[in-house]
N, C-alpha and C positions, 0 to 999 in steps of 0.2 A: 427756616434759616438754612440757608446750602451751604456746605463747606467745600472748601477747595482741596485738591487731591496732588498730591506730588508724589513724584516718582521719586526716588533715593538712588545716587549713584552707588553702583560697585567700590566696597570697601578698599581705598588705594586710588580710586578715578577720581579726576573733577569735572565738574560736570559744565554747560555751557561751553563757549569761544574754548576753555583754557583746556578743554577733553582734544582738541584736535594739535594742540600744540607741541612740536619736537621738544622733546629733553635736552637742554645743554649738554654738550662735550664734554668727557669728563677733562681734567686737566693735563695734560702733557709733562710728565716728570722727564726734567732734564739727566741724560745719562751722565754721569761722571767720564772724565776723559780717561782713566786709566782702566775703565769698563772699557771705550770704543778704543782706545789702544790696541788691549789683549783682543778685541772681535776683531782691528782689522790691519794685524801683524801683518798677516802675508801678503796685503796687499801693500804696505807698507815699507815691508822688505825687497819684492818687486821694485818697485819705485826708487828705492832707496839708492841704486848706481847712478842712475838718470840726477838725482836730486844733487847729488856729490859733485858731477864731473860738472855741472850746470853752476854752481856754486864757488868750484873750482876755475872754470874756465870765463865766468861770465859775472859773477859779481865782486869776489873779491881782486880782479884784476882793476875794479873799478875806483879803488882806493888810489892806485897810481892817477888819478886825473888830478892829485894834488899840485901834481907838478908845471898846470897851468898856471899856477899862481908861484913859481917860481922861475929861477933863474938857473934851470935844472945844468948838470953835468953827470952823463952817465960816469966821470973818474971820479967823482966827491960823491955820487950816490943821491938819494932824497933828502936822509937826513940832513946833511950838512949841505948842501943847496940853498942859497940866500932867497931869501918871500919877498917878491917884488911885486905883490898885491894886482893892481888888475891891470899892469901896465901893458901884458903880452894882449890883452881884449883889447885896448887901446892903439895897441899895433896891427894888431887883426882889424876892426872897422877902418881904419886910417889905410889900410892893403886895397889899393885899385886891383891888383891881382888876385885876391881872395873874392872878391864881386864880380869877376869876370869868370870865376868857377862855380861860383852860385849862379851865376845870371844863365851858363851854359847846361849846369846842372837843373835846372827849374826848366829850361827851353826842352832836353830831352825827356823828361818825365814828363813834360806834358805832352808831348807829341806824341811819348808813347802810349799815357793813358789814352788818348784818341785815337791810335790807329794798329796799338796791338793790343790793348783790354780787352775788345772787344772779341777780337780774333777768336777765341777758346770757346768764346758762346757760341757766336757763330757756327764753329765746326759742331760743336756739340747737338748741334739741335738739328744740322746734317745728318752728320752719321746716329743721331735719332730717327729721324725718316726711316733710313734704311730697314727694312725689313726681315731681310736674310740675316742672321746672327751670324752668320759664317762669314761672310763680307766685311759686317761692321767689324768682327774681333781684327780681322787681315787691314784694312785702314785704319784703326786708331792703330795696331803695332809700328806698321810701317808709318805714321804721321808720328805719335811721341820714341822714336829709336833716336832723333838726333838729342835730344835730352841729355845722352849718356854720355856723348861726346865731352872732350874738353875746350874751353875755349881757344887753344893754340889749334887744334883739330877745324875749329869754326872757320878761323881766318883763316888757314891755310887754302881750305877748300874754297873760300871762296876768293881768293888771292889766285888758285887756280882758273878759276870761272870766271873771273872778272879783273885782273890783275892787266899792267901792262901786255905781259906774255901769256895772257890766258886763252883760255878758249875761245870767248866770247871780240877778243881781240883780234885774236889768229885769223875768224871768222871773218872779220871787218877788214883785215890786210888783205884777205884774197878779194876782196870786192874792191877794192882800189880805196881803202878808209884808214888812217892811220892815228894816233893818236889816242886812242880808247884806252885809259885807267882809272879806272872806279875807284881802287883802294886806293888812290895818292890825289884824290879830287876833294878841298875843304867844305867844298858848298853843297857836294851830294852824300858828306860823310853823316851827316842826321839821319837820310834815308839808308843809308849804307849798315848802320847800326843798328837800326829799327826792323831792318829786313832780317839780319842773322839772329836778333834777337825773335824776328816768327817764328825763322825755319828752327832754328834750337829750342824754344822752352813753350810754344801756342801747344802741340800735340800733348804735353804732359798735364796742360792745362785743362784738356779735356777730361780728364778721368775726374777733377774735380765735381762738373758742372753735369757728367751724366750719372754720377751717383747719386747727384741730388734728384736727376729724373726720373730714377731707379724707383725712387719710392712712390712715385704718381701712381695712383691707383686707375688703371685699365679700363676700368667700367667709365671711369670720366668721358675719358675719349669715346668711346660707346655709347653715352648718352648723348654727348654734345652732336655725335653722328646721327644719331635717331631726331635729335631736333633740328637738322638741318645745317650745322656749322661746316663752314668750308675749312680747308689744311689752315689758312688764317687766322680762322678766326680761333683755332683748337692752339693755336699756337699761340696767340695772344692770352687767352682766358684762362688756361691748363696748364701751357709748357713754362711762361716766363713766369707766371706767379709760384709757382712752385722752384724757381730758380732764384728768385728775388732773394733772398734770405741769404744762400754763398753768394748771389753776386754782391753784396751789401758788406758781406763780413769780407769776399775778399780786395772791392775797393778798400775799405778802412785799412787792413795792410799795407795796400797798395800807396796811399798817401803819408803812411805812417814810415815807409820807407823810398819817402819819393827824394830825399837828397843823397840816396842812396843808389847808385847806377853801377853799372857795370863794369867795377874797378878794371878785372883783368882781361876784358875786351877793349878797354878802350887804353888802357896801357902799352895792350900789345898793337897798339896802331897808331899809339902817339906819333912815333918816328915819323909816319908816313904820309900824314895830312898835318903833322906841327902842332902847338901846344895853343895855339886859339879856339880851334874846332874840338878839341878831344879835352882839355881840362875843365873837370870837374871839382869837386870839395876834396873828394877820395884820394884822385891823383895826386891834387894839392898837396893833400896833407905829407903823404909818400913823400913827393919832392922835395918839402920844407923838412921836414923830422929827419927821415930816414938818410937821404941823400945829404942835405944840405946842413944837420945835425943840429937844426935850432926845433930841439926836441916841446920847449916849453912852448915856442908858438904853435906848433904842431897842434898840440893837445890841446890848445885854448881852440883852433880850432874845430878839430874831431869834436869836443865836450858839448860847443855851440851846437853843432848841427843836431848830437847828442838831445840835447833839450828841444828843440824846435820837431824834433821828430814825434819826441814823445808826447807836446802839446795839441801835435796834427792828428796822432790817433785819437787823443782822448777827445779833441774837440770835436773831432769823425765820428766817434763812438757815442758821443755826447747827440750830435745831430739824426743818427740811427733810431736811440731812443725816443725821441721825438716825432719821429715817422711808424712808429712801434714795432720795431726791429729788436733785436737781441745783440745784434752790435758784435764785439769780438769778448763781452764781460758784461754781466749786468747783476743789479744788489737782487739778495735773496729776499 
């Protein structure tokens, strides 16, 4: 009669399948918040001026939008202000002039997403080429220095350049041409806006979109060369996929603040092309509140845009994740 013989596992082991198996996690004890307080005071305290003036300057001023729903008088105050419920929104839709500051405000955001968003890639992945460090640093200064300008300093200059008596004019009168003003023109004021808006804010743009190329790792471009990739193709497979991520987060800004234009450039050129080609929400609002002191319509409209802004990020951000992007927030 033969017997069968078995080996005995190691006192502690199991033996079979469940000998190669990982050991669960142990469990993750939740710290108490007044533990991660005292750990992370100083960074806390750091923060803590930012959190203030942020709070101060940007949320609780946000309690005055009650006053869309009244029949506000800065001499009687909020409180004593009669609630005239949603009748100032009721006058806002019913405003032919409030849709022709949307309609102008949506014409420029989009023309500018098309023909200056781009613009900052573009140079970026230029003066990426460039090889000399000493070059690249001398052109992106000299391309983001108008940044710093203010926009009274934009028009002027280009008021000199292009103005009735400008350069560009003076130019034309000696050649027998008379007639040349760009800034007092309605029909080339879109391009006119679009263009101060390259030369001022494309260069600062840059610094965003080469930091991101900062982190490509060198050896890519070095392989891709050893198997034969042309400038194109290194720049399609390496430079924009590693750009994809800020280009991504800063469209979602970008539409998140697309009824949002360029209050005090197009303010300071109302005068000069009139209140068809230059009015926006922004100006609008100015006009009605400020100037013309029917404060309540005001706010009903600022609030409007207010919420619509906010629905275009999240619905932006919302669509990012879905492409599986990081977006401008995502859950933990």
């Amino acid at each position: 009669m033969s017997a069968e013989t078995t080996t005995a596992a190691p006192h502690g082991q199991k033996s079979g399948a469940a000998a190669g198996a990982v050991p669960p996690a142990p469990p993750t004890r939740k710290i108490p918040w007044y533990v991660r307080l005292r750990r992370d005071r100083s960074l806390i305290l750091m923060t803590l001026p930012a959190v203030i003036l942020l709070a101060v300057f940007a949320y609780v001023p946000m309690a005055g939008n009650v006053v869309a729903w009244q029949d506000y008088s800065p001499y009687v105050g909020i409180l004593d202000s009669p609630f005239v419920g949603w009748w100032n929104f009721e006058r806002l839709f019913a405003n032919e002039a409030f849709w022709h500051a949307v309609g102008n405000t949506l014409l420029i955001t989009g023309f500018q997403l098309v023909f200056f968003f781009p613009v900052p890639i573009a140079l970026a992945l230029l003066l990426n080429s460039v090889m000399t460090p000493r070059i690249r640093t001398a052109i992106q200064s000299i391309v983001y220095l108008p940044h710093f300008f203010s926009w009274v300093i934009v028009v002027t200059i280009f008021q000199q350049m292009f103005g009735g008596a400008g350069f560009v004019a003076q130019r034309l009168a000696e050649q027998g041409h008379s007639g040349f003003d760009l800034m007092t023109d309605p029909d080339t004021f879109l391009l006119l806006i679009t263009a101060q808006s390259v030369w001022k804010d494309a260069g600062w743009g840059i610094i965003i979109f080469l930091a991101a190329l900062s982190t490509v790792d060198p050896a890519l471009y070095e392989a891709s060369v050893m198997d034969g990739a042309n400038r194109w193709r290194r720049m399609w497979h390496i430079t924009l996929p590693a750009m994809r991520a800020t280009i991504i987060l800063l469209l979602i800004l970008r539409l998140g603040d697309a009824l949002t234009v360029g209050f005090e450039q197009l303010i300071l050129q109302r005068g000069a092309v009139g209140s068809d080609a230059s009015e926006v929400i922004d100006t609008y609002v100015y006009y009605q509140g400020v100037v013309n002191g029917d404060w309540s319509f005001a706010a009903a409209a600022g609030l409007l845009k207010g919420v619509v802004s906010l629905v275009l990020v999240l619905g932006a951000n919302k669509l990012a994740h879905l492409f599986g992007e990081a977006g401008v927030y995502q859950k933990a």
